[in-house]
N, C-alpha and C positions, 0 to 999 in steps of 0.2 A: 747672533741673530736676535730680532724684538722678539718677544712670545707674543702669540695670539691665543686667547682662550674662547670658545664658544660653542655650546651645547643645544640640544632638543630635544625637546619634552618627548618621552615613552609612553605617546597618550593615543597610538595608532599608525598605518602607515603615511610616510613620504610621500608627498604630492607635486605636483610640476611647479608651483610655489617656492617648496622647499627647494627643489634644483636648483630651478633658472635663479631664484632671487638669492641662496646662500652656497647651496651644496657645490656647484657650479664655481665659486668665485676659490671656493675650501680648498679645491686639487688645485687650482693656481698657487696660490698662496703657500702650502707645503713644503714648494720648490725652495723657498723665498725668506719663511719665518718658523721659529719655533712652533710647532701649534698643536693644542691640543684641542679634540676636537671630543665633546663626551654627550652620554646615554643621563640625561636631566632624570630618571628613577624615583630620584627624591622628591623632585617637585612636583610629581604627577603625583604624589599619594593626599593630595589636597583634595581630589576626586573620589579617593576611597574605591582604586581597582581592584577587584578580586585578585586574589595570588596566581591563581593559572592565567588572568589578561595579563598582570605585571609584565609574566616570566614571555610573555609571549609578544608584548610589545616592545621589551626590550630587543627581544632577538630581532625582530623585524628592522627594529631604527639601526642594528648593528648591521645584521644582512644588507639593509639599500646605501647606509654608511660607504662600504666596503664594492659592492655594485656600481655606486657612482662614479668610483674612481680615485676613493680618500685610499692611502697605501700604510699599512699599520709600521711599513720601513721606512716609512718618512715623516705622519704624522703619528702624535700617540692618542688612539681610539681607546676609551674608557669607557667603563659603565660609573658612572656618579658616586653607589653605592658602593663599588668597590674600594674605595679612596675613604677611610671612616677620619682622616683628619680631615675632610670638607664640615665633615659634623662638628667636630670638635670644635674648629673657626668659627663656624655660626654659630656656637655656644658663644664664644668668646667677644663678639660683634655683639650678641645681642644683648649683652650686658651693658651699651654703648648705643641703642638703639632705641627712640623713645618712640612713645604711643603716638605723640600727637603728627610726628613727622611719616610713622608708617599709616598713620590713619590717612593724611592726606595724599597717599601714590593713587595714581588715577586708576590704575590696573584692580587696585581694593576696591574704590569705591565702585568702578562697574562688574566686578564681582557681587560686592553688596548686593549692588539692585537686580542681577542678573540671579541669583541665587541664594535671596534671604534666610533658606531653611541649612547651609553649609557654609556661615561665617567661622571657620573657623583659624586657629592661632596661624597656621603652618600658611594661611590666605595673607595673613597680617604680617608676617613676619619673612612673605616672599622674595621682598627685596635682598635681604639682609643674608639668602640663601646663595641669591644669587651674586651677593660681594663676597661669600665667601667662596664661592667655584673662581670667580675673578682672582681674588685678591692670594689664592693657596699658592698659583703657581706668578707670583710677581706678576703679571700679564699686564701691557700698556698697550697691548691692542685688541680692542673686542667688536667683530664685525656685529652690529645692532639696525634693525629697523627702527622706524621711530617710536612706535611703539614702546620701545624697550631704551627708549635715553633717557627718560627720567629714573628709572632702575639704575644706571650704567651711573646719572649723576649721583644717585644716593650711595653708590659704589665705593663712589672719591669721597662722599662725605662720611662714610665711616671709616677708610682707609687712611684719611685727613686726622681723624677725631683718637682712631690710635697713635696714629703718630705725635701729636697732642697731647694728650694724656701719661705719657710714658717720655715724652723728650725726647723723641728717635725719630730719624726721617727713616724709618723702615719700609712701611709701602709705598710705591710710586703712584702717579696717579692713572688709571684706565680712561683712554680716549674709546669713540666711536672709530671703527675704521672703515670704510670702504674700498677694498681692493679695484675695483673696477669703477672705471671714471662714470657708466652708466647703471646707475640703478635699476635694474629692472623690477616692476610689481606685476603679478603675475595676479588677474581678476580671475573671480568664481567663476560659476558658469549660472548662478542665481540671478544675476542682473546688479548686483546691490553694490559690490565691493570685492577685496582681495581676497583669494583662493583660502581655504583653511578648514583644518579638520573640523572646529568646533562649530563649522555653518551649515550639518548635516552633508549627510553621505552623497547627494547628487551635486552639490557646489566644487568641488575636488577631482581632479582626474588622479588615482594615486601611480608614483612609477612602477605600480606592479600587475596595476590592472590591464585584463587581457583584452585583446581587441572589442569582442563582442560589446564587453561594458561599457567603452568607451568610446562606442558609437552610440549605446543606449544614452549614455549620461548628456554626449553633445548634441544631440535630437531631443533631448528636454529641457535646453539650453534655454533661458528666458530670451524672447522677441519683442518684436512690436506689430504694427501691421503692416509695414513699410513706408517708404517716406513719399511726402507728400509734395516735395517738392526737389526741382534738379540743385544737387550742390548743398545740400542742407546740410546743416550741422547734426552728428550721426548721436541720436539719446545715450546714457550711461551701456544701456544691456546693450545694445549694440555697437557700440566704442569697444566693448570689453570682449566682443567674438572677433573683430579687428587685430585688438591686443595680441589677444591667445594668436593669433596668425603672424604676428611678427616674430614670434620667438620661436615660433615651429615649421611656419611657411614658406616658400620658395616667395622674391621680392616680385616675381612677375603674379606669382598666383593672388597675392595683397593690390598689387595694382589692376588687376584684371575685379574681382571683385569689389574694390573701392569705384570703376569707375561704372560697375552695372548698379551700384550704389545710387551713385552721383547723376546718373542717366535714369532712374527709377526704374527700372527694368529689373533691380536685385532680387532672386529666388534663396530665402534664408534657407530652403532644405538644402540646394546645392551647396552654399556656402556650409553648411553643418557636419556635411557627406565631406565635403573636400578636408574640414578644419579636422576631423575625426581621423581621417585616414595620413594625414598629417600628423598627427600627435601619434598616431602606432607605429608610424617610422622612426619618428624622434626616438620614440621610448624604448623600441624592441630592444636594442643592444642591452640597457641596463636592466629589461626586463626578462630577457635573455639570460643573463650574469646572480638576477637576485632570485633564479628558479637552479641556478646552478651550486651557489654557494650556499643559501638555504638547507639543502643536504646534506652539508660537507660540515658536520660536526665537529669530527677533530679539529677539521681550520677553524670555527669560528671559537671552540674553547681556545687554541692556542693563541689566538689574537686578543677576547676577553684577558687573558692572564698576561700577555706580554703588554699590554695595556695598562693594565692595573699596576704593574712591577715598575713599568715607566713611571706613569704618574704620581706614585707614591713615593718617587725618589723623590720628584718636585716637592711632593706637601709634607714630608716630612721634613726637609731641611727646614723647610717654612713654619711648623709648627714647634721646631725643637727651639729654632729661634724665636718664633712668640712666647713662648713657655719662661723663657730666660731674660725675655723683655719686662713680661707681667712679672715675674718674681718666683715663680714657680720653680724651688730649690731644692735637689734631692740633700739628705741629710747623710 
């Protein structure tokens, strides 16, 4: 089977976001491909979280991991830092890595302007983190939003530039994958754009939140004042309360509200009330499951460890064989 590699950031919880547009496609795929699926640990210390948020964000992205449906008997579930040849690779990359190509990734530079006072190296040298979670376990398939294909191309080009350097076609190269023929993007609830932890706490339903908050959160949902005319083309904020009903909604309750829309007659609290009690249907099973497993500490250290054991068989092959590539020779 191809391997699939792809990870998220331990930077808070799982949001309907994450589901519908990755975590969702993850349990397909298991059946189908190698895949490792990991707790990104390392990449969130760019932020500089306290040790007790670390430990505690981790567990969470492991918890809803596990909740959604990922099966640690079919995919191997890591935490990042468990795996210390991921480090070691991106030593090894980044020896192979110049300034002026990491200076140019767009993810840096809107870091830059977004956070002038926290430039620092671990922001610069993101990419090259991220070819080495790629690149440890051979992986030619990595499900990526767009967002994340210029990383995925700097991927190949340091995986390219070993292979170069050393005369070995050892790494293959990491495509973009999409398991699912439809893309789904899953909008905030700010009006602006796609769902995400880093657009503040009310943009995000997460799969853990309990009913009450998630009628508070879709009742402060950005509006307009209603439309002005029969049949109008529906503005960005309200395209994106439509959205969020396609992946949660029943197809009659979508067309029932599109057509009090369309007829100017639409009441945005009803539609908020409906789209709200809608998303705690969806959600109860998994949030049901991540209040269950949550507790259940033995299970989630046994899975941590059987995870780790797994994955470290992949990067250690991988690393003993880079080691041997560079020249690195015991005496």
């Amino acid at each position: 089977m191809e391997t699939v590699v792809s990870g998220i950031r331990s930077t808070g919880n799982l949001h309907l976001g994450n589901y519908y547009g990755a975590i969702q496609n993850f349990v397909k795929m298991q059946h189908e491909y190698n895949c490792f699926f990991f707790i990104a640990d390392l990449h969130s210390l760019t932020t500089h979280p306290t040790p007790d948020n670390l430990h505690v964000n981790i567990k969470n992205v492991l918890v809803e991991y596990l909740a959604a449906g990922i099966d640690p008997e079919k995919a191997t579930i890591y935490v990042q830092s468990d795996v210390q040849e991921i480090a070691e690779l991106y030593l090894y990359l980044n020896m192979n890595a110049y300034l002026g190509e990491l200076e140019r990734s767009t993810s840096f530079k809107d870091k830059v302007r977004a956070h002038p006072d926290n430039v620092n190296a671990g922001l610069l040298t993101y990419p090259v983190l991220m070819a080495a979670d790629i690149l440890i376990h051979k992986a030619t398939k990595v499900p990526v939003g767009k967002d994340q294909e210029q990383h995925l191309e700097m991927a190949r080009t340091f995986g390219n530039r070993f292979n170069r350097l050393y005369n070995k076609e050892y790494f293959p190269e990491p495509y973009a994958f999409n398991f699912s023929q439809n893309l789904v993007k899953i909008p905030g609830l700010d009006g602006k754009g796609k769902m995400g932890k880093s657009e503040g706490e009310g943009n995000a339903i997460f799969l853990s939140d309990s009913p009450e908050v998630i009628r508070k959160k879709v009742m402060r949902a950005v509006t307009d004042s209603g439309p002005t005319a029969e049949n109008q083309q529906k503005p960005e904020e309200i395209q994106n309360l439509f959205d969020l009903m396609k992946v949660v909604s029943a197809p009659d309750t979508i067309a029932h509200f599109d057509n009090l829309y369309n007829t100017m007659q639409i009441r945005y609290g009803d539609l908020k009330k409906q789209l709200a009690e809608d998303m705690i249907i969806a959600t109860a099973p998994i949030r049901e499951r991540i209040n269950d497993i949550a507790n259940d500490a033995p299970y989630l250290r046994q899975v941590a460890r059987y995870g780790a054991i797994k994955a470290r068989e992949s990067a250690a092959k991988t690393i003993k064989e880079v080691r041997e590539i560079i020249g690195f020779r015991s005496f």
